[in-house]
N, C-alpha and C positions, 0 to 999 in steps of 0.2 A: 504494500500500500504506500503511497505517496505521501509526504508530509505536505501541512498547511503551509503555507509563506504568505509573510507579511505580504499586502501588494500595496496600500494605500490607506492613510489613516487623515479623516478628517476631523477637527475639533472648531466646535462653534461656542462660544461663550461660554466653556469648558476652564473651570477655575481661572487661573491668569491669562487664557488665550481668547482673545477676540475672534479670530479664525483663524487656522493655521490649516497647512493638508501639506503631509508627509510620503511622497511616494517612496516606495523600498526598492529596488534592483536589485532581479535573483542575483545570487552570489556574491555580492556588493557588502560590503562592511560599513557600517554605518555609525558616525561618531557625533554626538547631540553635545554641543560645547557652550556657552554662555555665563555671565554673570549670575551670581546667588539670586535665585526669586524672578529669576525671568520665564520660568514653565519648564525645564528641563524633565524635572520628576512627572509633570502635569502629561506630556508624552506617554509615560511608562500608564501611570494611572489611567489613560485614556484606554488606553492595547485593554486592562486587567479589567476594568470594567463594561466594557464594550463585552467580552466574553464572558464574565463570570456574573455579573449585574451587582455588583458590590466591587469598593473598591476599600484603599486606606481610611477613606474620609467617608461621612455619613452623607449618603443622594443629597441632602438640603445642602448641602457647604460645595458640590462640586459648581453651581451655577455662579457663572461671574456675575460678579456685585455689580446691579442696575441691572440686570437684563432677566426676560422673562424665564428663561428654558434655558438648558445645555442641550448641546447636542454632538452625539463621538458617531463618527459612521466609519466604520474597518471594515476594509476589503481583503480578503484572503484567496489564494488559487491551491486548486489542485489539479497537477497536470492545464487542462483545459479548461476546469470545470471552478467556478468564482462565487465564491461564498460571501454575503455581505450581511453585516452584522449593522443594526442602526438605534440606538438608543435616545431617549430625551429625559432628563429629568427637569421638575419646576422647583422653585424655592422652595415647597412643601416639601419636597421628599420624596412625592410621587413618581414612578419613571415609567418610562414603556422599551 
């Protein structure tokens, strides 16, 4: 069987990112560099909770301050075949 691979991760008013969208390149090394508190972790936390629906932090705390909703959409392949994972949580807590 085929493993998953990263293909593309996007975060919308997802803790400290306004929007950001990270495409992955098979075989590619990928190194996320930045100043303390600029979203580096927020990256990682996006992958964990996009898949698992819980992450470090409690649903209420991942939406950036002022804004309605977060929202993580991870693209995955296998082989051919593209998996897409799409989440939103609101300041409640509520997610889908």
């Amino acid at each position: 069987m085929q493993p998953l691979l990263l293909k593309k991760l996007t975060l919308k008013d997802f803790l400290s990112h306004e929007r950001s969208e990270i495409e992955f390149a098979e075989k590619d090394q990928l190194l996320i560099d930045g100043a303390s508190g600029v979203g580096k972790s927020s990256v990682f936390d996006g992958i964990i909770w996009a898949i698992y629906g819980q992450g470090r932090v409690d649903n209420r705390s991942l939406v950036r301050k002022g804004t309605e909703k977060a929202r993580v959409r991870l693209e995955l392949t296998r082989g051919d075949e593209t998996v897409i994972i799409e989440r939103t949580a609101t300041p409640g807590g509520k997610h889908t």
